[in-house]
C-alpha positions in Angstrom: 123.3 149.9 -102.0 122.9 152.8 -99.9 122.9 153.3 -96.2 119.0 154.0 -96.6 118.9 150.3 -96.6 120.9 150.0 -93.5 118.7 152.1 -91.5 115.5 150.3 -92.2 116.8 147.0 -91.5 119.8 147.8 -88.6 118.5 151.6 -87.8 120.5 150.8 -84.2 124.0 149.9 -85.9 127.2 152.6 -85.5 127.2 154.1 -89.1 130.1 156.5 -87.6 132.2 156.0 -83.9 134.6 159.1 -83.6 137.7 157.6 -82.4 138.6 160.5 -79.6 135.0 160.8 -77.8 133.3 157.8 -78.5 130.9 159.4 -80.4 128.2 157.3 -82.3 126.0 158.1 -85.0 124.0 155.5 -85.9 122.4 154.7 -89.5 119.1 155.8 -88.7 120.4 159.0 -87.2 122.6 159.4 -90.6 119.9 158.5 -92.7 117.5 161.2 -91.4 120.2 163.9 -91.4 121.7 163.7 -94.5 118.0 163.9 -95.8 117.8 166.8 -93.9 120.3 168.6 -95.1 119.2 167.5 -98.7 116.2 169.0 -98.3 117.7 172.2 -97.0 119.8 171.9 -100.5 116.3 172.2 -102.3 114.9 174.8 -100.2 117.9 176.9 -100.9 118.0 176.5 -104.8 120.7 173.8 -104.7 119.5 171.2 -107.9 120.7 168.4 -109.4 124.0 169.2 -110.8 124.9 172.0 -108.1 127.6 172.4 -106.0 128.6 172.3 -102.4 131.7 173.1 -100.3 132.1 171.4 -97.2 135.7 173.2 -95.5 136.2 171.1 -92.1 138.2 168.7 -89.5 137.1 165.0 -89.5 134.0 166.1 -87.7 131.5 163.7 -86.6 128.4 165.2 -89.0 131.2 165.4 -92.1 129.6 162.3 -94.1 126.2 163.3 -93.3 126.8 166.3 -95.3 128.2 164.5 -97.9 125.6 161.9 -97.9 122.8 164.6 -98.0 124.8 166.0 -101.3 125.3 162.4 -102.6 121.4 161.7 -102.4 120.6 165.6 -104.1 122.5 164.5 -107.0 124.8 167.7 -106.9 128.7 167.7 -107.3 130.4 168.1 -103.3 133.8 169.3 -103.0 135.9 168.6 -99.4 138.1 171.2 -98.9 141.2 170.7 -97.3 141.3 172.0 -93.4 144.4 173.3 -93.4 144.1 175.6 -96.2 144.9 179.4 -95.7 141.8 181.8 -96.2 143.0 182.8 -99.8 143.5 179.1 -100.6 140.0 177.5 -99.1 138.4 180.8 -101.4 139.9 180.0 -104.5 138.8 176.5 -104.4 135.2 176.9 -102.8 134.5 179.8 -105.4 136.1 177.8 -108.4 133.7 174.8 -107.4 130.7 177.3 -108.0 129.4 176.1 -104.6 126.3 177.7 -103.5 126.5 176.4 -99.8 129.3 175.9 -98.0 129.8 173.7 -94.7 132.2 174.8 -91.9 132.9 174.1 -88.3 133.6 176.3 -84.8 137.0 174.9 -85.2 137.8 176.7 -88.4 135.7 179.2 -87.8 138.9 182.0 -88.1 139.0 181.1 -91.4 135.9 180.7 -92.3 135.1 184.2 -91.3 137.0 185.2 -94.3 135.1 182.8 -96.6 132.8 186.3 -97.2 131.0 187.1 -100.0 133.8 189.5 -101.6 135.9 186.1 -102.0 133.2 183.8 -102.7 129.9 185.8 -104.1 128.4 182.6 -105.4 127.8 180.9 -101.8 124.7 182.5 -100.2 124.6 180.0 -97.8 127.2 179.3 -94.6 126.7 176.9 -92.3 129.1 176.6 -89.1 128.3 173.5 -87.1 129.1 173.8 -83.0 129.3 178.0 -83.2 128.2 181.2 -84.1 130.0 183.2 -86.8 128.9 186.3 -87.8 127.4 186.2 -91.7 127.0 182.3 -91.0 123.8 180.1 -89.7 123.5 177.8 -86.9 124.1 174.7 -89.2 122.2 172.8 -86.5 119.3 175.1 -86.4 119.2 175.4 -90.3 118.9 172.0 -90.9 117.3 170.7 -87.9 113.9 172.6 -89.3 114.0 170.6 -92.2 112.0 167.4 -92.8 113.7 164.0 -92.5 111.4 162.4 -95.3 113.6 162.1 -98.7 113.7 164.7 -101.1 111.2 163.6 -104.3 114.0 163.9 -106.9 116.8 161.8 -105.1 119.6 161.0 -107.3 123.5 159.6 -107.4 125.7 162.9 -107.1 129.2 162.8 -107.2 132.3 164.2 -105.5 134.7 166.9 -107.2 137.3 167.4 -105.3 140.6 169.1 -106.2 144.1 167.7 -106.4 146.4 168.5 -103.4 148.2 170.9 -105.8 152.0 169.7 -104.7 153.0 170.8 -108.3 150.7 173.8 -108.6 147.5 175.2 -108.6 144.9 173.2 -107.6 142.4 171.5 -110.2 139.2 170.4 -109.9 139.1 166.8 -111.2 135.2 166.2 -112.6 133.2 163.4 -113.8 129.8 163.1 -115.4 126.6 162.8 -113.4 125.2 159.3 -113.5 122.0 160.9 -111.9 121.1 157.1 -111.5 118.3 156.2 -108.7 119.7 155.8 -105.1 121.7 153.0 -104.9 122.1 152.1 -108.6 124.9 152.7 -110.7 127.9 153.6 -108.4 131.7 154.0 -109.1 134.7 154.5 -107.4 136.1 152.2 -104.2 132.9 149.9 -104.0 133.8 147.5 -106.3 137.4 146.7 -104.9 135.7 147.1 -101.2 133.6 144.2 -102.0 136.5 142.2 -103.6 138.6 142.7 -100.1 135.5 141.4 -98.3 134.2 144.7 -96.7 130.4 144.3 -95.6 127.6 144.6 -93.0 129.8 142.6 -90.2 132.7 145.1 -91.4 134.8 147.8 -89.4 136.6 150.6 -91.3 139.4 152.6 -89.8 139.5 155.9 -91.0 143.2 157.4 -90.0 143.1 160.1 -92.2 141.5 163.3 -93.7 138.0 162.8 -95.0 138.6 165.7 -97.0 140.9 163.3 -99.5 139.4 161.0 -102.2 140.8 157.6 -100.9 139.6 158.0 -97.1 136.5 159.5 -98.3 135.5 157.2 -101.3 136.3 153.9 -98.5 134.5 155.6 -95.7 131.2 156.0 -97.4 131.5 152.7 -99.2 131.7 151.0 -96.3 128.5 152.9 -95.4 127.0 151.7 -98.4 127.4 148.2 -97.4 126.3 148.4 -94.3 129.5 148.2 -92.3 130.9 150.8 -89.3 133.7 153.4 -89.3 136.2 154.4 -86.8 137.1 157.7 -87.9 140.9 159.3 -86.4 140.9 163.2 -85.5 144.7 162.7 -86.8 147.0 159.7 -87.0 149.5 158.6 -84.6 151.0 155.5 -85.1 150.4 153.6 -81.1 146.2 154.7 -81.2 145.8 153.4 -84.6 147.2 149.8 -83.2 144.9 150.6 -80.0 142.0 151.4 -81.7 142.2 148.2 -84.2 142.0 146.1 -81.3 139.2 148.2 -79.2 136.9 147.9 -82.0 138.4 145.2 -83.8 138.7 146.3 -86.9 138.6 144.9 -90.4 139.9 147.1 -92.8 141.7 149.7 -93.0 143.2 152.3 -95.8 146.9 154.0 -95.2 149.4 155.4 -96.9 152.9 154.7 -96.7 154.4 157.1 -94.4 151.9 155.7 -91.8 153.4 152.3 -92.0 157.2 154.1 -91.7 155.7 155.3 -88.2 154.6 152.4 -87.1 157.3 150.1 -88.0 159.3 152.7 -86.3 157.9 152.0 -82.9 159.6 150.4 -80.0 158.9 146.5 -80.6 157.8 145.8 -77.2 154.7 148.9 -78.2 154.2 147.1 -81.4 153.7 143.7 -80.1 151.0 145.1 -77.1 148.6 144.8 -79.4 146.6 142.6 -81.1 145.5 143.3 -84.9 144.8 139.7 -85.5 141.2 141.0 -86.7 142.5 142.6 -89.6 141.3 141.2 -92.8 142.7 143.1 -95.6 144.8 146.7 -95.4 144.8 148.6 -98.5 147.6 151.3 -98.7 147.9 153.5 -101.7 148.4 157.8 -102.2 151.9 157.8 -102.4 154.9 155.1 -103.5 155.6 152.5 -100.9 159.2 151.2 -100.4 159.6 147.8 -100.8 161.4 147.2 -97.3 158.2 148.8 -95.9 155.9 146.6 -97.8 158.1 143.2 -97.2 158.4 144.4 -93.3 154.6 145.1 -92.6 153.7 142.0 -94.3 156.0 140.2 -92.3 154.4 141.5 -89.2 150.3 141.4 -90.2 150.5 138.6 -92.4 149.4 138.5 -96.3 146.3 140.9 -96.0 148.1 143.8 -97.5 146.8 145.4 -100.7 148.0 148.1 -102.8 146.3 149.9 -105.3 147.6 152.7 -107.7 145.3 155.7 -109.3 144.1 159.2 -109.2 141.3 161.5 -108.1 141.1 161.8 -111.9 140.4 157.7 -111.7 141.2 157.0 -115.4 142.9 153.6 -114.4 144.0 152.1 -111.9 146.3 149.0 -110.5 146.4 146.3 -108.1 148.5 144.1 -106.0 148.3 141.5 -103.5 150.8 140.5 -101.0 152.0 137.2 -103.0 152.7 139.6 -105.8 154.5 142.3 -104.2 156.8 140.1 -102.7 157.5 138.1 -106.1 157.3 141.7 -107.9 158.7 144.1 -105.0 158.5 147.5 -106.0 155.7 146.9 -107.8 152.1 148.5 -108.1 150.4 145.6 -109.8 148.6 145.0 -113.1 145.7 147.2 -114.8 142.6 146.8 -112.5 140.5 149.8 -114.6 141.6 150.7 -117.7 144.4 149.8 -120.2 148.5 150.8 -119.3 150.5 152.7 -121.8 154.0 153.9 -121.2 154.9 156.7 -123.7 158.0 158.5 -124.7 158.2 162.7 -125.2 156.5 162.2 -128.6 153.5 160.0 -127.5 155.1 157.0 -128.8 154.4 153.5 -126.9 157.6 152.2 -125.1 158.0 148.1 -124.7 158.6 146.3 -121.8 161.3 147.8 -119.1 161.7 151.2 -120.8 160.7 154.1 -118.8 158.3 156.7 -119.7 154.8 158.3 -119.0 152.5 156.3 -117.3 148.9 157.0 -119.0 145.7 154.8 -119.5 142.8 154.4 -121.6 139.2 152.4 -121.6 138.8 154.0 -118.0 136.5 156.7 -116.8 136.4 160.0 -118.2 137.2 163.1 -116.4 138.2 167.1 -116.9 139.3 169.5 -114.7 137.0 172.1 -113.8 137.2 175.3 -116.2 140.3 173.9 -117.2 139.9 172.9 -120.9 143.5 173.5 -121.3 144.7 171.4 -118.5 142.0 168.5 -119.5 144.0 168.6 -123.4 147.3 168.2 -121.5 145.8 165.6 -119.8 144.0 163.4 -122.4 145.9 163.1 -125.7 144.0 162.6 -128.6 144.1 159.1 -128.8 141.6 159.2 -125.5 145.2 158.6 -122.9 145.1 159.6 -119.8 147.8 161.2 -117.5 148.4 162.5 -114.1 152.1 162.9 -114.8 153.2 159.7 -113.3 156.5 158.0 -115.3 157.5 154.0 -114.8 157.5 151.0 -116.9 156.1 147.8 -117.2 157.8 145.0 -117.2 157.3 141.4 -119.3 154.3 140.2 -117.2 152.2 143.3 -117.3 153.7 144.6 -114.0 153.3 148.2 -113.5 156.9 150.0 -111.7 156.6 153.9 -110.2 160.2 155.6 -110.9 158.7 159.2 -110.2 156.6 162.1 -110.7 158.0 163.7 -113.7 157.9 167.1 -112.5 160.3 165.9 -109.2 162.8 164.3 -112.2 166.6 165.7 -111.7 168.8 166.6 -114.1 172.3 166.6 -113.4 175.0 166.6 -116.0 171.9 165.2 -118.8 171.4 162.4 -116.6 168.1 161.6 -115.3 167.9 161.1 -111.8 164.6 159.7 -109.9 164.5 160.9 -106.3 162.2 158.0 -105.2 164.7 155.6 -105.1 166.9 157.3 -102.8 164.1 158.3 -100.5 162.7 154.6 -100.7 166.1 153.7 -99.4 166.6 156.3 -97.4 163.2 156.0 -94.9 164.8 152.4 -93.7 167.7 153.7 -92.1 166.9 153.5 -88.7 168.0 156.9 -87.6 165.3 158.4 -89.9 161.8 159.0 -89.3 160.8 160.7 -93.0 162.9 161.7 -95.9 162.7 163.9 -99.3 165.0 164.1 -101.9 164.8 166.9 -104.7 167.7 168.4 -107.0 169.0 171.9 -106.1 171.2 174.9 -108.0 175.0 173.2 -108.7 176.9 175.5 -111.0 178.3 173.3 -113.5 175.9 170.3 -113.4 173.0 171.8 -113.3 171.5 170.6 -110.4 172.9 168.1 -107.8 171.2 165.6 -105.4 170.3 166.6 -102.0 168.2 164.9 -99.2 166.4 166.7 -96.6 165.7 164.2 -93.7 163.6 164.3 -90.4 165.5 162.2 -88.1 164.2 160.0 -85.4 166.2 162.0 -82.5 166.6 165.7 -83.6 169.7 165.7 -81.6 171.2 163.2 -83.5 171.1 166.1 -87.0 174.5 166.5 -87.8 177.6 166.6 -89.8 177.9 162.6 -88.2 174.9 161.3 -89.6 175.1 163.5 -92.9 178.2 160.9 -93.4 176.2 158.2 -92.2 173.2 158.4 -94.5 175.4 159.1 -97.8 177.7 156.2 -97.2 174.5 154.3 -96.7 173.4 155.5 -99.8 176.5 154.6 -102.0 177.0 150.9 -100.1 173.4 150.1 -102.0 172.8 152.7 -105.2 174.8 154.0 -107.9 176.8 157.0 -106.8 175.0 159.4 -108.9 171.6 158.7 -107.5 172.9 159.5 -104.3 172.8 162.4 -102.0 175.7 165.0 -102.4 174.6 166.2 -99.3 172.0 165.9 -96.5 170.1 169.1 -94.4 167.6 168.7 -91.6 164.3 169.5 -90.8 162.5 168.6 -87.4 159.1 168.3 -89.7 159.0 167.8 -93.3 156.1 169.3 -95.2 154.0 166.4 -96.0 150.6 166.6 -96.4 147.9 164.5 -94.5 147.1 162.8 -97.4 150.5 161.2 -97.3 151.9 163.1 -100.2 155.3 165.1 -99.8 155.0 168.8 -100.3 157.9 169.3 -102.4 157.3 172.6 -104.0 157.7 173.7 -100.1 160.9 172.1 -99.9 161.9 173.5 -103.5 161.3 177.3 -102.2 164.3 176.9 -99.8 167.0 175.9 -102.1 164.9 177.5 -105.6 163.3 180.4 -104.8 163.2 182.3 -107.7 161.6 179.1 -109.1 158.5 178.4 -107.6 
């Protein structure tokens, strides 16, 4: 499966619409490019195994890029657009890339992309502009054949994790090298399961520099369906846009339902999203209000799925599930669960611990043997840092990351739970709850909320939220007190920044 296929059967159909402009490229037109730019990968030294950086916005010729990597049989890494100079460097030199990919509208930090901070690239590409020390990408790759390179083969993405905890890591897997179209992992396998195929649209509301957005987007290119790809989300054009192009399926993360349950009903109900046929959401923990709510409105078609970049397991769950088992992020899908205490022993049923998994995919981070032994105990385990439990049925529960774990007085304290209680009160729009300095505890429970109206932040609603949180919680998981923020840090990818919200009460800390 590959969208080679596609172009010699349906050369005509959209491979990619950009939501804003209209945009189409179809799969001929992404067939012949991303060969292109393969064969500029040769030309330039690039061989199986090498690596590329591709640092830009949801632009309409990002997956052609990728695809033209995919096909070379060399490692791609996306980098995330928002990055600061020194940021986008360290990851686009740690990758070893030898070309990297950029765009006009990053072009002021792409300038410092030079090669003092990354000597290994000796090729930049800047699509739409000029940059000095950079090529045309367009005039680059346009002079390059559209026949396929002679030694095509499956690469792979490496891309790096957001880094909410700290440095970023390069999360890599083995080469398959297998023939086009033979022998490929990641999303395709559940895509086919939720029905995704040639008569398939795929809404794209978020970065395609992420794994999730990225894995689905090109899987549904493999099967021959279209994408709808979002500059950015916003909660009233995603709902317009699923019924424009009536859309199929689509991949969110939970803040994005927050916003759109959010809206007014009357904007909610103004569109029709009767077309959906299965909505996947995963990235971050969902609150089981959310879950109950948007399944209450679209109807059983929503899926969750819980893994990693890393990809060493994974879980699923299906509406009928999640509302028998709410909270929950299903049962093993890849791999085998294990829930182990501090000393790697395995915990029963109910008792929390690290989540890890074996019997899935292998992985290590990038230059990182160090990381990759923390990682992967000796018994083959796998861990992103994740802690939970399972219950009697094989059930798999989130409490936290262990690293955002509080400790006040010795007791453990989970800040999901407050926050997952928290993001339903109707006066917030988003929420984050972390453990800050308290003299003789330790550390005490705070929550840092964006509300709805900023002119409602205040002493009144402080009240408000922490009664809210004591008529449903035990008092010591709640909130000793409440700040405000008219933004919270939270990346596109869904996930809240926390060590940003850390530096303002720990600063010596982080």
């Amino acid at each position: 499966m590959h969208p080679r296929a596609i172009a010699e059967t349906a050369p005509d159909r959209p491979a990619v619409v950009m939501a804003a402009t209209g945009d189409v490229t179809t799969f001929a037109e992404l067939d012949a490019r991303s060969n292109q730019f393969a064969q500029l990968l040769r030309a330039r030294g690039v061989r199986q195994g090498g690596s590329v950086a591709i640092f830009a916005e949801n632009h309409p010729s990002f997956l052609e890029v990728t695809w033209g990597a995919q096909r070379s049989g060399a490692y791609y890494t996306a980098v995330n657009s928002h990055l600061t100079p020194d940021e986008a460097a360290y990851i686009v030199d740690d990758c070893d890339a030898a070309v990297i990919v950029s765009t006009r509208q990053l072009a002021a930090v792409a300038a410092e992309l030079d090669a003092d901070r990354v000597p290994k690239a000796h090729t930049r590409l800047l699509l739409d502009g000029e940059l000095e020390g950079w090529e045309r990408y367009e005039d680059a790759v346009g002079a390059m054949p559209t026949d396929p390179i002679s030694d095509e083969a499956e690469g792979d993405f490496m891309l790096y994790s957001s880094g909410t905890t700290g440095r970023p890591k390069g999360i890599k897997r083995e080469l398959s090298l297998a023939p086009l179209g033979e022998g490929v992992r990641g999303a395709l396998g559940l895509a086919v399961a939720l029905g995704l195929g040639e008569n398939s649209v795929y809404l794209c509301p978020a970065p395609l520099y992420h794994s999730a957005p990225l894995a689905w987007s090109m899987s549904t290119q493999r099967l021959g369906g279209s994408i709808v790809v979002m500059d950015r989300f916003d909660p009233e054009t995603c709902l317009q846009l699923i019924e424009q192009y009536q859309v199929t399926h689509v991949q969110f993360v939970p803040t994005m339902f927050v916003r759109m349950l959010k809206l007014p009903e009357e904007v909610r109900a103004r569109y029709d999203v009767s077309s959906l046929v299965a909505v996947v959401h995963a990235a971050a923990p969902c609150p089981a209000e959310v879950k109950r709510q948007m399944i209450e409105w679209w109807g059983p078609i929503i899926y969750e799925y819980y893994s990693a970049t890393e990809g060493m397991g994974a879980t699923f769950i299906n509406s009928e599930e999640a509302l028998t088992k709410p909270g929950s992020v299903g049962r093993a899908m890849v791999g085998v669960i294990h829930v182990l205490d501090e000393s790697g022993h395995e915990l029963g049923p109910n008792e929390i611990g690290t989540i890890s998994f074996s019997g899935g995919p292998r992985f290590e981070y990038h230059k990182d043997p160090v990381k990759t032994a923390q990682a992967i105990d000796d018994e083959g385990r796998g861990t992103v840092g994740d802690v939970g439990y399972v219950d009697e049925d094989g059930y798999l529960f989130l409490t936290d990351r262990k690293a955002f774990m509080i400790i006040s007085g010795g007791v453990n304290i989970y800040p999901q739970e407050a926050e997952n209680l928290l993001v339903t009160h109707p006066k917030v729009m988003d929420v984050g709850v972390l453990g800050v300095p308290h003299a003789e505890m330790g550390e005490e429970v705070k929550a840092v909320v964006q509300p709805m109206r900023w002119e409602d932040a205040g002493p009144e609603l402080e009240a408000e939220l922490m009664a809210f949180c004591r008529d449903h919680l035990a008092a010591y998981k709640c909130p000793r007190s409440v700040d405000f923020m008219e933004q919270l840090p939270r990346l596109d990818t869904g996930k809240l920044y926390k060590q940003e919200l850390r530096r303002r009460y720990w600063p010596a800390a982080t």
